[in-house]
C-alpha positions in Angstrom: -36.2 3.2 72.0 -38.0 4.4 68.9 -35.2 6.7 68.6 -32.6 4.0 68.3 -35.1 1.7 65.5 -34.9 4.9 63.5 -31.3 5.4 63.9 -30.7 1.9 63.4 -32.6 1.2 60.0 -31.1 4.6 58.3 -27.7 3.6 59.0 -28.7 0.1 57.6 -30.4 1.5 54.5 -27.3 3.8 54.1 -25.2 0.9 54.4 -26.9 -1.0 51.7 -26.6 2.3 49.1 -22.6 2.8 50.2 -22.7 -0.7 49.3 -24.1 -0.4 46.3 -22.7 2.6 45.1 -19.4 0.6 46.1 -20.2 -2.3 43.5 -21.6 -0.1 41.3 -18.0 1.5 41.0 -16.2 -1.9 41.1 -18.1 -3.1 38.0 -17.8 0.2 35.9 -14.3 0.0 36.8 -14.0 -3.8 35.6 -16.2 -3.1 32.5 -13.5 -0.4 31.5 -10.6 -2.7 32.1 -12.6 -5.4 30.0 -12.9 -2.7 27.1 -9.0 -1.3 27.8 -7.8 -5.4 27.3 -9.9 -5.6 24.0 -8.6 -2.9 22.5 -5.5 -3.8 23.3 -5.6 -7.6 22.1 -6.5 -6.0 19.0 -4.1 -3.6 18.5 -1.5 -6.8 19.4 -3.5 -8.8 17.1 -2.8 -6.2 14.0 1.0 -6.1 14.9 1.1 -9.5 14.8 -0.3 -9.3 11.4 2.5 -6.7 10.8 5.2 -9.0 11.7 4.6 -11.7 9.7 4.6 -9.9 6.6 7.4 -7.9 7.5 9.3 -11.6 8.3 8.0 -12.8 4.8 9.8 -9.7 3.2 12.9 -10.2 5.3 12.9 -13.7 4.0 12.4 -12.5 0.2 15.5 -9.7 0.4 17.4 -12.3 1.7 16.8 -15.0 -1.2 17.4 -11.8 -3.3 20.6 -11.4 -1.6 21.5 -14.5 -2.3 20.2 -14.2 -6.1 22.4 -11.1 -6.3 25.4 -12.7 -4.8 25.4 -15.4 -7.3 24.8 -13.3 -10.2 27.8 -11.5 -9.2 29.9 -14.7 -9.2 28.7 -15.2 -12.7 29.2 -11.9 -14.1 33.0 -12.4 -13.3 33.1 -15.4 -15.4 34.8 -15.5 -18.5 31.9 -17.0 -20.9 29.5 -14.3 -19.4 32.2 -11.6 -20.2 32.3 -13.0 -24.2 28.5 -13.5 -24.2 27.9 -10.0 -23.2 30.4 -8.6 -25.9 29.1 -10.6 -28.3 25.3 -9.6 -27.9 25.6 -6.3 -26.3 28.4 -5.1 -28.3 28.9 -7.2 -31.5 32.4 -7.6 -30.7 34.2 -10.9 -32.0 37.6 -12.2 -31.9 40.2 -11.4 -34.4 40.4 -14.0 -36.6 36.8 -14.9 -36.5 34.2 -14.1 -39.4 30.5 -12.5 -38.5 27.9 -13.6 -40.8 24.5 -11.3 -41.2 21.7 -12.0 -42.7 19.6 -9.5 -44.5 15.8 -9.0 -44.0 
């Protein structure tokens, strides 16, 4: 009967250190996880970060789209034409006179 005590209380003590052992694995394993998700939220958190300024340059090529687009319209106009001779290229009509002025 002695026997069966002795039996009886190792398998109980080595139940209790399996059991341990167990939940010792259980929370490393959960610690990790908890480490692996805050990595990740912060990798999610900088791409975020990475999306909004790449929305805010989408939005600025696009109003320079637009900027373009409408400076085209005006090139192709025919006071923007004369202006540019004018200045650029000191053209003038035929029957106009150009006064300079000396410095």
């Amino acid at each position: 009967m002695a026997r069966r005590r002795r039996i009886a209380y190792r398998r109980k003590s080595q139940n209790r250190f399996s059991m341990f052992l167990v939940s010792l694995v259980v929370v490393m394993i959960l610690i990790l996880v908890q480490v692996g998700s805050m990595e990740l939220q912060s990798k999610i958190n900088a791409k975020a970060g990475e999306a909004a300024l790449l929305d805010s340059q989408i939005e600025a090529e696009k109003r320079r789209a637009l900027e373009i687009q409408e400076f085209a319209k005006e090139v192709q106009t025919k006071g923007y034409i004369e202006n540019v001779a004018r200045e650029k290229l000191g053209l003038v009509y035929e029957d106009e006179i150009l006064f300079k002025q000396e410095n």
